[in-house]
C-alpha positions as a Python dict, from the first residue, in 0.01 Angstrom:
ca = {
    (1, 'X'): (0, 0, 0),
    (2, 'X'): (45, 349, -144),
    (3, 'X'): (252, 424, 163),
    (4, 'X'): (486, 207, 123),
    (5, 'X'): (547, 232, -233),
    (6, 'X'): (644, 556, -177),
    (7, 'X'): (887, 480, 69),
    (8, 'X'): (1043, 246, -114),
    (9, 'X'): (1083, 450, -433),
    (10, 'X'): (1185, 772, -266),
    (11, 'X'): (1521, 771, -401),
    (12, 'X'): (1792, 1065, -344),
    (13, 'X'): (2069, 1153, -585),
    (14, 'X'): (2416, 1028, -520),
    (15, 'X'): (2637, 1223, -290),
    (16, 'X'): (2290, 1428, -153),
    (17, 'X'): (2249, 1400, 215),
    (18, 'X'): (1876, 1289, 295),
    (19, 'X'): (1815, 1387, 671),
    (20, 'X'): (1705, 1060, 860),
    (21, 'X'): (1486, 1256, 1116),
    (22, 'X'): (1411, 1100, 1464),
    (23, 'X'): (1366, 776, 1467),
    (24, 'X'): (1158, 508, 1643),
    (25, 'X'): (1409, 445, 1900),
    (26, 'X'): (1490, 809, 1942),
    (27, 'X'): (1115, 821, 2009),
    (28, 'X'): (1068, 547, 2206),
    (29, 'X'): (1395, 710, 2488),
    (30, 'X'): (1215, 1023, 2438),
    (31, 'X'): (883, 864, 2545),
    (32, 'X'): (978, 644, 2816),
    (33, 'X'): (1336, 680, 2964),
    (34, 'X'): (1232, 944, 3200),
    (35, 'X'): (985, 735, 3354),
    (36, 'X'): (1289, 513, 3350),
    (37, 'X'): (1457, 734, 3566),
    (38, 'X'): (1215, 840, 3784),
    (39, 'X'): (1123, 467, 3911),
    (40, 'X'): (1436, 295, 3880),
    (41, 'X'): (1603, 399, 4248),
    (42, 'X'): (1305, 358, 4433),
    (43, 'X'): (1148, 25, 4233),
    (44, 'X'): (1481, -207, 4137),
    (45, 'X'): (1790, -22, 4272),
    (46, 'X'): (1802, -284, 4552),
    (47, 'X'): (1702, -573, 4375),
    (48, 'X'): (1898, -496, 4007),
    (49, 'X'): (2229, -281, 4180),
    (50, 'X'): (2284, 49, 4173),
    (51, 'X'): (2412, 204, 3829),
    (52, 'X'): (2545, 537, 3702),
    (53, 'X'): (2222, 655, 3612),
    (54, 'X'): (2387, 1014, 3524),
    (55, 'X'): (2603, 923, 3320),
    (56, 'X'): (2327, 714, 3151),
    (57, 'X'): (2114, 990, 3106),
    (58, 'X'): (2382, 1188, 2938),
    (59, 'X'): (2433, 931, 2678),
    (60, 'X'): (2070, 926, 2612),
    (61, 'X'): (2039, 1311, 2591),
    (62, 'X'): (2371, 1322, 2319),
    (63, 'X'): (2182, 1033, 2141),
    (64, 'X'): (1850, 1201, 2105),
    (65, 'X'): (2006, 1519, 1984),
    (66, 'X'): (2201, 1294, 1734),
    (67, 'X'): (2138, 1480, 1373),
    (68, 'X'): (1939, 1737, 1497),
    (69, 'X'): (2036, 2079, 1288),
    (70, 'X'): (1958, 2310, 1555),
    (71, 'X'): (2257, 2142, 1780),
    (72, 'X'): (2524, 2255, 1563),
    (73, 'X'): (2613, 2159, 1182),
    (74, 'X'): (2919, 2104, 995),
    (75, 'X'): (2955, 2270, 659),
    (76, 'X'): (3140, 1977, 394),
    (77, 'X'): (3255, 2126, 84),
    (78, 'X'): (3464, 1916, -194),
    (79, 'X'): (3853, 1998, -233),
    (80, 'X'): (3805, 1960, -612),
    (81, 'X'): (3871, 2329, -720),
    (82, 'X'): (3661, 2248, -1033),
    (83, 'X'): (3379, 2092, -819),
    (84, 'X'): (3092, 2357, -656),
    (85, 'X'): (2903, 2095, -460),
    (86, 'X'): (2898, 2137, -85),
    (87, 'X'): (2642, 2066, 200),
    (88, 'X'): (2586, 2084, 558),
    (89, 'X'): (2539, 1829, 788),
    (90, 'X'): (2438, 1806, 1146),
    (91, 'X'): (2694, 1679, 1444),
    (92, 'X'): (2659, 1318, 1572),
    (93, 'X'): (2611, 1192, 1921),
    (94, 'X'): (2903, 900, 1920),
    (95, 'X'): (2714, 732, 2185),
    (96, 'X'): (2824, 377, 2085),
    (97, 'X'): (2633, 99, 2128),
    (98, 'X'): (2301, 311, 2174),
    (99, 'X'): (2257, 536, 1859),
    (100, 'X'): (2244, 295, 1521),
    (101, 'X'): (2362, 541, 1345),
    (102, 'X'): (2697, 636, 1521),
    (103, 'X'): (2792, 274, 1605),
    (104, 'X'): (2769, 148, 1266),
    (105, 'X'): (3110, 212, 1144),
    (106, 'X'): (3228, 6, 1480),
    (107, 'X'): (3006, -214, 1484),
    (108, 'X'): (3120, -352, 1108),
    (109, 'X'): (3430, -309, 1191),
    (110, 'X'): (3415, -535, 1438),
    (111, 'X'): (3195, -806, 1263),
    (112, 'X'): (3487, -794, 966),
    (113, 'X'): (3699, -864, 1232),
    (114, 'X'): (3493, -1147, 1401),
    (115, 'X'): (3455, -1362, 1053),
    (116, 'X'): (3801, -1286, 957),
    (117, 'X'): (4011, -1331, 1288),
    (118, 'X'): (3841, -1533, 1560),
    (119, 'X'): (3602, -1745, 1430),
    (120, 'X'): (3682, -2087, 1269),
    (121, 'X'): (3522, -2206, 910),
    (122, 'X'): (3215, -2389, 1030),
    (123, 'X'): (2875, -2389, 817),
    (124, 'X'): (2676, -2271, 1161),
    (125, 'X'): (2683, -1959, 1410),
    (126, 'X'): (2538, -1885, 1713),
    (127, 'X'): (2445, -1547, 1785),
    (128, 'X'): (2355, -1417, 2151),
    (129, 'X'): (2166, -1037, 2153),
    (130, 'X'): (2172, -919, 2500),
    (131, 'X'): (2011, -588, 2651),
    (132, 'X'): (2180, -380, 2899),
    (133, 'X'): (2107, -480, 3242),
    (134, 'X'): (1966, -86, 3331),
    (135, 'X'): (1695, -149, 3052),
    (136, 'X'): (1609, -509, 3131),
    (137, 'X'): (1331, -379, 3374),
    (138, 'X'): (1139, -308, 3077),
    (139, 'X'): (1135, -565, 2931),
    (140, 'X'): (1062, -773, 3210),
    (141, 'X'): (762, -577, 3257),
    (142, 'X'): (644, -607, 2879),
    (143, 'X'): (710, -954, 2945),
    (144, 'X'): (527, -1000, 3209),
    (145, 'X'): (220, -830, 3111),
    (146, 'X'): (178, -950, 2757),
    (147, 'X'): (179, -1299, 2934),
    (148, 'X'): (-136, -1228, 3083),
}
C-alpha cells in the first residue's frame, strides 16, 4: 500500500521533465522479440506468410532506444530573454503505432477526428483492438497454454 501511495503522490513541478524510464512494453520486446525472431521463419513463416522481419526489427530497436539519454539529447531552452529555465531531453523513436509514447499525438489526433468527422451521433460505439498479424503467434501461444 505504501508503494503505491508513493506513486501516486510523486508529483513534479510544472514545465520539469520527469524521465519515464523503460517501460513494461519496452521490457517485454526486450525480453521476448528475439526469440520472436529466431522462431518465426522456421515455426509459422509457411503457415502465417512471410513478413519484413528486418524492417520489423528496426522499428523495435528505434522503439527500445526511445528516451534513452545515452542515444542522443536535445537541449530546449525558453526564447523568453527574461526567462533562465532550460532542459535537456532525450530523442524519440517515432515508431508509430508501437511506442505509446511517440504515437500519442497521432493517435488523438485521429480519435478528434473520428468523433468529429466520420462518426454519426449515436449513444453506442463499437470498438475493435486488433494485434499485428507478426505478433499474433504469441498470443496464440499464451492462449493456448493458459487454456490448459
Amino acid at each position: 500500500m505504501a508503494d503505491q501511495l508513493a506513486l501516486a503522490l510523486d508529483a513534479t513541478a510544472p514545465g520539469t521533465y520527469r524521465p519515464r524510464g523503460t517501460s513494461s512494453l519496452q521490457r517485454l520486446f526486450h525480453a521476448h522479440f528475439p526469440e520472436l525472431l529466431a522462431r518465426y521463419n522456421p515455426e509459422f513463416a509457411a503457415r502465417l506468410g512471410k513478413y519484413r522481419l528486418g524492417r520489423i526489427a528496426n522499428a523495435v530497436e528505434r522503439f527500445l532506444e526511445c528516451g534513452d539519454y545515452t542515444k542522443g539529447i536535445a537541449r530546449i531552452k525558453c526564447t523568453n530573454t527574461e526567462c533562465t529555465s532550460e532542459y535537456f531531453r532525450p530523442f524519440s523513436c517515432k515508431v508509430f503505432h508501437l511506442c505509446p509514447s511517440c504515437s500519442q499525438k497521432r493517435t488523438l489526433l485521429f480519435g478528434e477526428y473520428i468523433n468529429e468527422r466520420l462518426l454519426l451521433r449515436l449513444p453506442h460505439r463499437q470498438i475493435v483492438f486488433t494485434f499485428p498479424k507478426v505478433l499474433r503467434v504469441f498470443f496464440r501461444q499464451i492462449t493456448a497454454s493458459s487454456a490448459m
